[in-house]
Each structure stands twice: as structure tokens, then as C-alpha cells.
C-alpha positions as CSV (number, residue, x, y, z in Angstrom):
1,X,1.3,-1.6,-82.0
2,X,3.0,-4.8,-82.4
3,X,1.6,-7.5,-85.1
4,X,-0.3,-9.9,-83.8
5,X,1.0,-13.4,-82.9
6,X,-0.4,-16.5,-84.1
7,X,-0.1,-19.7,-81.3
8,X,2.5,-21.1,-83.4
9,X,4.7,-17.9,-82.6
10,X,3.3,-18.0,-79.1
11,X,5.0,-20.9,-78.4
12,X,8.0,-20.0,-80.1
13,X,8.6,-16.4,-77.5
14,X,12.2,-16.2,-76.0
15,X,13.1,-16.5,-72.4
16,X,15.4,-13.5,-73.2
17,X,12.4,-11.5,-73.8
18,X,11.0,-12.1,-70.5
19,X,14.2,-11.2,-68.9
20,X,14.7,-8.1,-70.8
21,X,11.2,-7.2,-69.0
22,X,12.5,-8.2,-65.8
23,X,15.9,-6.2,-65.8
24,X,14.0,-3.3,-67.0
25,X,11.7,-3.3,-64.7
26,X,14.4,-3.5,-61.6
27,X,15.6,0.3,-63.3
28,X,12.1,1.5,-63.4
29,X,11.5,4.2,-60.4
30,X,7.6,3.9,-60.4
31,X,5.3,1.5,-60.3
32,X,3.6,2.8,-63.2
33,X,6.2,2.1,-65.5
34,X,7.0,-1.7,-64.3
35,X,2.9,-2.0,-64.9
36,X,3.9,-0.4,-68.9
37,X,6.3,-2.9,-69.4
38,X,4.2,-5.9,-68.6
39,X,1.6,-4.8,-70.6
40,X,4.0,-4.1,-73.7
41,X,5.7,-7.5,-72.9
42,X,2.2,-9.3,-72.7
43,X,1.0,-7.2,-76.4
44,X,4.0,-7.9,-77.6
45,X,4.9,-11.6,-77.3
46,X,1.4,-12.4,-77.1
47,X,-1.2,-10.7,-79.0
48,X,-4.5,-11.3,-79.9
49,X,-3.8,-14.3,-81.7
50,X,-1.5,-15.8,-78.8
51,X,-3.4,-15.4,-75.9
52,X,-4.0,-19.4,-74.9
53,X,-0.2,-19.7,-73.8
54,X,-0.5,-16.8,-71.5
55,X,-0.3,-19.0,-68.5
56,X,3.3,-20.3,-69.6
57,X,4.5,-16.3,-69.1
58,X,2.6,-15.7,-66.1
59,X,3.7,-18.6,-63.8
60,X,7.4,-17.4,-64.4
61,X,6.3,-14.0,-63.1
62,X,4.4,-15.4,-60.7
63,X,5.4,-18.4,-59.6
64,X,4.5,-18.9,-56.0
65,X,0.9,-18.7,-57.2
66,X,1.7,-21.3,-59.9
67,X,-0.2,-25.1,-58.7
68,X,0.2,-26.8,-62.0
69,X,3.7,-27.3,-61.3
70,X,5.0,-29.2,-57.9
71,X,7.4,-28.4,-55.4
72,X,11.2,-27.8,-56.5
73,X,13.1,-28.9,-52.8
74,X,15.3,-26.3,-54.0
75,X,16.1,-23.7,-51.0
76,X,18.6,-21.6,-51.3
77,X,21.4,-23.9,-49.0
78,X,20.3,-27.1,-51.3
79,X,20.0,-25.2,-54.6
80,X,23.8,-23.9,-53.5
81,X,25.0,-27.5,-53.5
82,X,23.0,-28.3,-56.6
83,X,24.7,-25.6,-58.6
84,X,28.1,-26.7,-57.7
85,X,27.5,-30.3,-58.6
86,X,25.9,-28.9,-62.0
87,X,28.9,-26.6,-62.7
88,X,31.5,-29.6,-61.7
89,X,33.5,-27.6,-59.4
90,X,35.1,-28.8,-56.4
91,X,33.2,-28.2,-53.2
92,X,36.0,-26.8,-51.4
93,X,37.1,-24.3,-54.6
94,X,36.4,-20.4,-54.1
95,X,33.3,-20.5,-56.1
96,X,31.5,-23.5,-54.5
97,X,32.4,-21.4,-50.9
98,X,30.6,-18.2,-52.3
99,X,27.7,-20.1,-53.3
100,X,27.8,-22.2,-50.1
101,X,28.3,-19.5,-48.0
102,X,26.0,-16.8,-49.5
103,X,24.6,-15.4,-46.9
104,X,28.1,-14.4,-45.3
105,X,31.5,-12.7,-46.5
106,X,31.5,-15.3,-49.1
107,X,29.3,-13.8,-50.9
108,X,31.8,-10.4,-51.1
109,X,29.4,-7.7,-52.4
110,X,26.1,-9.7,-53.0
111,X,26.2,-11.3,-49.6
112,X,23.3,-12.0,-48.7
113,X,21.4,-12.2,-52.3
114,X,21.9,-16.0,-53.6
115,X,20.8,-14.7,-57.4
116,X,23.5,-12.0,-57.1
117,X,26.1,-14.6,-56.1
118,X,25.0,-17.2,-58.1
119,X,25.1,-15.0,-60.7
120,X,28.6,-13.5,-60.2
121,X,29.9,-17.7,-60.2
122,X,28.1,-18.2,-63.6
123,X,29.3,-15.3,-65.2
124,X,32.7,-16.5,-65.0
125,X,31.7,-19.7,-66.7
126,X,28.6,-18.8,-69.0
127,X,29.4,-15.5,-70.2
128,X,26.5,-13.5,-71.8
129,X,25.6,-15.0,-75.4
130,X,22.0,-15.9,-74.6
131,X,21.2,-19.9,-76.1
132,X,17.7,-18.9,-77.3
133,X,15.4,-20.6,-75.1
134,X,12.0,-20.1,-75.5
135,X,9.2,-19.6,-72.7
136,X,8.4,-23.2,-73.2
137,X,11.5,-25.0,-73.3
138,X,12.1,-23.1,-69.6
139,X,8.8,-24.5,-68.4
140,X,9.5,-27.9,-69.6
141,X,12.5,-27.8,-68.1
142,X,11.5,-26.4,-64.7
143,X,9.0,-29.2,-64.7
144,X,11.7,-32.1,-65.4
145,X,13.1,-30.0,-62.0
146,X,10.5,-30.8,-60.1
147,X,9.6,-34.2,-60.4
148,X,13.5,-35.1,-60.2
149,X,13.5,-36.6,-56.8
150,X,17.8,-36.7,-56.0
151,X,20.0,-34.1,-55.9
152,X,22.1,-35.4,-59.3
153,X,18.8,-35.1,-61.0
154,X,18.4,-31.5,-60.2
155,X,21.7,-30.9,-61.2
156,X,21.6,-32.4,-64.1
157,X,18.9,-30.5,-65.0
158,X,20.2,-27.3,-63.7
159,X,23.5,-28.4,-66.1
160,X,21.3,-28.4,-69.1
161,X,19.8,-25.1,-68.6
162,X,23.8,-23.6,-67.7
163,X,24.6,-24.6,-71.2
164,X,21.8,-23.0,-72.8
165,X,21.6,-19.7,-71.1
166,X,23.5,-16.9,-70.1
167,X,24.5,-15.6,-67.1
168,X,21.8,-13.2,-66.6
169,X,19.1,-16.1,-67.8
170,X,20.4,-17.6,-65.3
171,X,19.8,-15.6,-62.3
172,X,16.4,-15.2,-63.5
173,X,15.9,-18.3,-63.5
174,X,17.6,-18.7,-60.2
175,X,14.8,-16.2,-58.8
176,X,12.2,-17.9,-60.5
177,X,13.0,-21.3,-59.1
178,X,13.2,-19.4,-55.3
179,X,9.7,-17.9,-56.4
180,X,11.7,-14.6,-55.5
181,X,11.8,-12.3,-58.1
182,X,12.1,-8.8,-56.3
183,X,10.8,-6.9,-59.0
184,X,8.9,-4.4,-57.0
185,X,5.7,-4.2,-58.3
186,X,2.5,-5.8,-56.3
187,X,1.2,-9.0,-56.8
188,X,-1.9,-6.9,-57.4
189,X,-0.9,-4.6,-59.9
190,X,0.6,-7.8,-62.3
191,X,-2.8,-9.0,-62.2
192,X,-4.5,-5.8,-63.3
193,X,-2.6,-5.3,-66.3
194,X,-3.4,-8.9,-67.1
195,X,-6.8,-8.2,-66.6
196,X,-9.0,-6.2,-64.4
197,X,-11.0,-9.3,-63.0
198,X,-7.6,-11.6,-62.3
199,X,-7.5,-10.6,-58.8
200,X,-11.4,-11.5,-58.2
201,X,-10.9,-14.5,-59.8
202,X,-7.8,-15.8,-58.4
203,X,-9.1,-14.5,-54.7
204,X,-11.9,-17.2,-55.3
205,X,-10.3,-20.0,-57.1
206,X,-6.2,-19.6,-56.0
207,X,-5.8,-21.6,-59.7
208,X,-3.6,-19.1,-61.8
209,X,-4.0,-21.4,-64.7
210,X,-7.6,-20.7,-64.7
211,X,-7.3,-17.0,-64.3
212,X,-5.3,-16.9,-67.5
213,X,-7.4,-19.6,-69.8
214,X,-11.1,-17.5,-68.3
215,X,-9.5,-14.2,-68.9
216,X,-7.4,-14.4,-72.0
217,X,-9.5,-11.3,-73.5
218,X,-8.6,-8.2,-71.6
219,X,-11.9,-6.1,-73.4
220,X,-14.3,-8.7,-72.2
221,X,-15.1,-8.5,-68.5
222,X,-15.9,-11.3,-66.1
223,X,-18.8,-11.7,-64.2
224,X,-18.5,-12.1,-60.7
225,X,-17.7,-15.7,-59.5
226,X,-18.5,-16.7,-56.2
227,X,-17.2,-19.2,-53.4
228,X,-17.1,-22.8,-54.7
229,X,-16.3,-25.6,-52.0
230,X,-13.9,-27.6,-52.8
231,X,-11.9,-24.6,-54.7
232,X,-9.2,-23.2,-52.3
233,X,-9.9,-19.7,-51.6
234,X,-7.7,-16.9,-50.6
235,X,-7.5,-16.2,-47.0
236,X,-7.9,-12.9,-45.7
237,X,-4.7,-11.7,-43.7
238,X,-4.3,-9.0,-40.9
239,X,-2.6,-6.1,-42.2
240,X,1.7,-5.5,-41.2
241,X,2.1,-2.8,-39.2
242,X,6.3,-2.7,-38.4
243,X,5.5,-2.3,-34.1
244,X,3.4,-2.2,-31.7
245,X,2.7,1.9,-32.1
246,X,1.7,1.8,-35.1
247,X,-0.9,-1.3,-34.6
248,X,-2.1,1.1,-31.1
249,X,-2.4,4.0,-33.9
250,X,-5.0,2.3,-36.2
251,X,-7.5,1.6,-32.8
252,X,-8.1,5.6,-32.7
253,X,-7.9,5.2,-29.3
254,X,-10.8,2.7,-29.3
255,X,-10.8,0.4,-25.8
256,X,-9.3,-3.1,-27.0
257,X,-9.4,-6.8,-25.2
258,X,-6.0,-8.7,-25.9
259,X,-6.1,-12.3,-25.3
260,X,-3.6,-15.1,-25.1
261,X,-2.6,-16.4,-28.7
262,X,-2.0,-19.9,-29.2
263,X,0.0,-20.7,-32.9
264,X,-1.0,-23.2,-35.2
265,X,-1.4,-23.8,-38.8
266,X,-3.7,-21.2,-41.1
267,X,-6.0,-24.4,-42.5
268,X,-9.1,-24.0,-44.5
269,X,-11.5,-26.8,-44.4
270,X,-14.2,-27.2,-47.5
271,X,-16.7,-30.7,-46.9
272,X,-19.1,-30.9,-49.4
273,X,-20.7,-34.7,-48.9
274,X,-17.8,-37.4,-48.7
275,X,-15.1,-34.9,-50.5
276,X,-13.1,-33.3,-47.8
277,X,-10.2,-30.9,-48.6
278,X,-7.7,-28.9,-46.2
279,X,-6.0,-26.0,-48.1
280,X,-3.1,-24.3,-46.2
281,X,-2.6,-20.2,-46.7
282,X,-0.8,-21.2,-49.7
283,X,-3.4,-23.3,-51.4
284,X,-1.8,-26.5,-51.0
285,X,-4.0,-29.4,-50.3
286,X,-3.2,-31.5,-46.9
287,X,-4.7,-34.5,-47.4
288,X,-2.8,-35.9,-44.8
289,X,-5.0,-34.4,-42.1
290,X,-8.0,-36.3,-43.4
291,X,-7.7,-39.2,-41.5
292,X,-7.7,-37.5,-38.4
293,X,-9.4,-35.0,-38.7
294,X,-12.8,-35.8,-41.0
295,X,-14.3,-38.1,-38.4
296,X,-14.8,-34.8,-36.4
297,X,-16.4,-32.8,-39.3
298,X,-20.3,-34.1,-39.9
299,X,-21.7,-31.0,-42.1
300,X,-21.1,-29.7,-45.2
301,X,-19.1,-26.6,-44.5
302,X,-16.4,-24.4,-45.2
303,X,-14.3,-23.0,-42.6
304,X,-11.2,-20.9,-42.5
305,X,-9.4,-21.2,-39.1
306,X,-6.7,-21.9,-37.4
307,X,-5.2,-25.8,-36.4
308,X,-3.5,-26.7,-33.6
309,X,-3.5,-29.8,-31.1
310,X,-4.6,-29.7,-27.8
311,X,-3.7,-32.4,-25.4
312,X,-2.5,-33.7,-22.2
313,X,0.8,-35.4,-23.8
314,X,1.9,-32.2,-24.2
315,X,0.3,-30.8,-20.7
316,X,-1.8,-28.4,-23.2
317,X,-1.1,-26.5,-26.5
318,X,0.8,-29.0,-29.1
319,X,2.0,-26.9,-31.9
């Protein structure tokens, strides 16, 4: 077992240790193993003594679940031009076409895979000396990232972390900042081997930050929190099935009524006296809708459904 950290070192963990999890983990056949390594990792950089930063590892392997943090505007297609204007290359040179055109033959072998192809540009520029980064300095960093509001800021901040990682830092970071790390194990498994009460908890409070500071002591358990309006909570969603047969399958045969759906926006609604909140399936809160929509709400309540507009403008269903 490793020694135990002390916060000072718990603020001090690499980046590259992180990433050394994450490209082990794309080798690892079973999901057993990927669950071994992010226990190790979390023993490891963490300890007993370190467990108060946990949050600052888990929203980089989580990160669509991170709300602390806001939105990057960094798709793929703008984080393409980003990269270009933080590398200083010419937008009609070879490498500012692979990026640009990632999804095609520009891509060559990673077409399709924006890390892979941003990766492949980098590595002729970055080679693979890592700069030392620590967990921190990545989350500082991705937050400069998001509250830059023009595409020179973004790249100037993507230039600062391209001279202070490697290439393979790099595409992690990349994945991170996509909230698409493809590291094949389950959102539900990561949160086990955090703790066996992180799924309960985040089911009923969607705030990952909270999970982590509530549960930073994996041998003490966590009683059972319930519902709290006002707190987003975590939809239920209707299983995938890939077609038709197999959805007919799961009925057993079992008569079934199919009616007409109409397509709107997932919204939950929590009123509790003059606070009003609308969380979308992703927990964001849409207080845009309050105007319109609070005048028609009198109780306190909370409500998951479905919001669409109905209307004769739009002779019906306005999606």
C-alpha cells in the first residue's frame, strides 16, 4: 500500500498520473480491471490524508457530470479552429485540413476520432516530454477555458496548455474538454469504486462536487438521502433496445397500446414557495422558462415531464 498523502501533496498530483490511468485503462480487456486501476489511482494519489481534493480528479473523469465548472463552446468543428489558431498554423496548411476535416479522409487513419487526429497534429509539434502539470493547474486552466468568451481567448488558453504538455496530455485533455473520454467502463462502476453510496447520492442531488466532499471516506457508509426540491434529480430513462424486435421481445407477448408521440424538451419542474427551478436531463437550470412558464404553476410541486408548445401559430405541436 501506497503512503498516505497529506493535502499539501494532494494538490501537488500530476496530470500525467491521471493519464497513465486513462491509457491503461483503454488496454484493459475487462471491466474489472479498469475498476482496479481507479481504485489504485484514487489510493495512490490520494490517500487517507488527501481525500478533500478528490473532486478535482473526479470531474476530469467525469466531466459531463461536473456543474461547478460552465460550459466550454468547444465542439469538435470550433475546438478544430481553436487548435489551429493556438498552434499558429495556417488554415489552409495540411494539418489545419486534418483537424478541420476530421470526420472525413482528412483525418487518414483516425477519421472520424477528433482526439486521434488532434493528437497525430500535436505530436509533430509537442513531442512526448510531459511539462509536469499537476491536477490543479489542468483545472485552473480548464476554468480560464470556460469563462473565455472569444475564440482567441480559448486559444490562447489552449496555447498555454500545448506548451506545457505532451502530446498524449494533450488528447486527454482534448477528450476531457469533449466530456468524451471512451474509456469503457460505466458511469456506474466509476462511482462504486469511489464509493458505494456515490450513485445514490448523485441520483438525488446530480452535484458531483457533493458526492465527493459527503463521501470522501470509502469505510463509512451513507445513509440514505431522499428527494430535496430545489436539488436537480436524476431522471429515469427508458431502456435502448437497438430495433423495434427487440423492444416487441421485452413485452412477452403482453397486448400493448401505442400512441402518437409528440417531442419536446425532458424538463423537471421543483416549486417550493416563490423558488421555481427547471432542470433539463442534464441538470442544467433554465431559468429562462420562468417567466413563462411560473404563472401557470400555483403548488408546491415537483414534476418530471416532458415540455413542448402547443398552439395555433404553429396549427398544433410547436417543438
Amino acid at each position: 500500500h501506497p503512503a498516505p498523502t497529506t493535502p499539501a501533496m494532494a494538490a501537488t498530483v500530476r496530470f500525467g498520473l491521471l493519464v497513465a490511468m486513462f491509457q491503461a485503462m483503454t488496454r484493459d480487456r475487462t471491466s474489472a480491471k479498469k475498476r482496479g486501476r481507479l481504485r489504485t489511482f484514487l489510493d495512490r494519489a490520494y490517500g487517507a490524508s488527501g481525500r478533500d481534493d478528490y473532486f478535482s480528479a473526479l470531474r476530469l473523469i467525469l466531466p459531463s457530470l461536473d456543474r461547478e465548472r460552465g460550459s466550454y463552446g468547444l465542439k469538435e468543428a470550433a475546438l478544430a479552429a481553436a487548435l489551429v489558431e493556438a498552434l499558429g498554423i495556417a488554415k489552409d496548411s495540411p494539418d489545419a485540413v486534418r483537424l478541420t476535416n476530421w470526420r472525413r479522409g482528412g483525418g487518414g487513419r483516425n477519421a472520424g476520432n477528433f482526439s486521434l487526429v488532434a493528437a497525430e497534429v500535436l505530436q509533430r509539434r509537442q513531442g512526448m516530454t510531459s511539462g509536469g502539470l499537476t491536477i490543479k493547474e489542468v483545472n485552473d486552466a480548464l476554468d480560464r477555458l470556460s469563462a473565455s468568451d472569444t475564440r482567441s481567448e480559448k486559444a490562447s488558453v489552449l496555447s498555454s496548455l500545448i506548451k506545457k504538455t505532451n502530446a498524449l496530455e494533450m488528447k486527454w485533455l482534448l477528450m476531457i474538454i469533449i466530456k468524451d473520454l471512451k474509456l469503457g467502463i460505466s458511469e456506474k462502476s466509476i462511482f462504486h469504486e469511489f464509493h458505494p453510496d456515490a450513485e445514490d447520492l448523485f441520483n438525488v442531488t446530480c452535484d458531483l462536487k457533493r458526492v465527493c466532499e459527503k463521501l470522501n471516506d470509502r469505510s463509512q457508509r451513507h445513509k440514505r438521502q431522499d428527494i430535496e426540491v430545489g436539488k436537480a434529480v436524476r431522471p429515469q430513462l427508458a431502456m435502448r433496445v437497438g430495433n423495434a424486435s427487440s423492444a416487441w421481445k421485452k413485452l412477452h407477448g403482453k397486448p400493448v397500446v401505442a400512441e402518437c408521440k409528440f417531442d419536446g424538451d425532458r424538463i423537471q419542474i421543483h416549486k417550493n414557495g416563490e423558488e421555481i427551478h427547471f432542470f433539463s436531463r442534464t441538470f442544467l437550470d433554465h431559468s429562462e422558462y420562468t417567466s413563462g412558464m411560473s404563472k401557470f404553476i400555483k403548488e408546491n410541486i415537483l414534476v418530471d415531464r416532458v415540455y413542448f408548445g402547443w398552439g395555433d401559430a404553429c396549427l398544433g405541436h410547436c417543438a
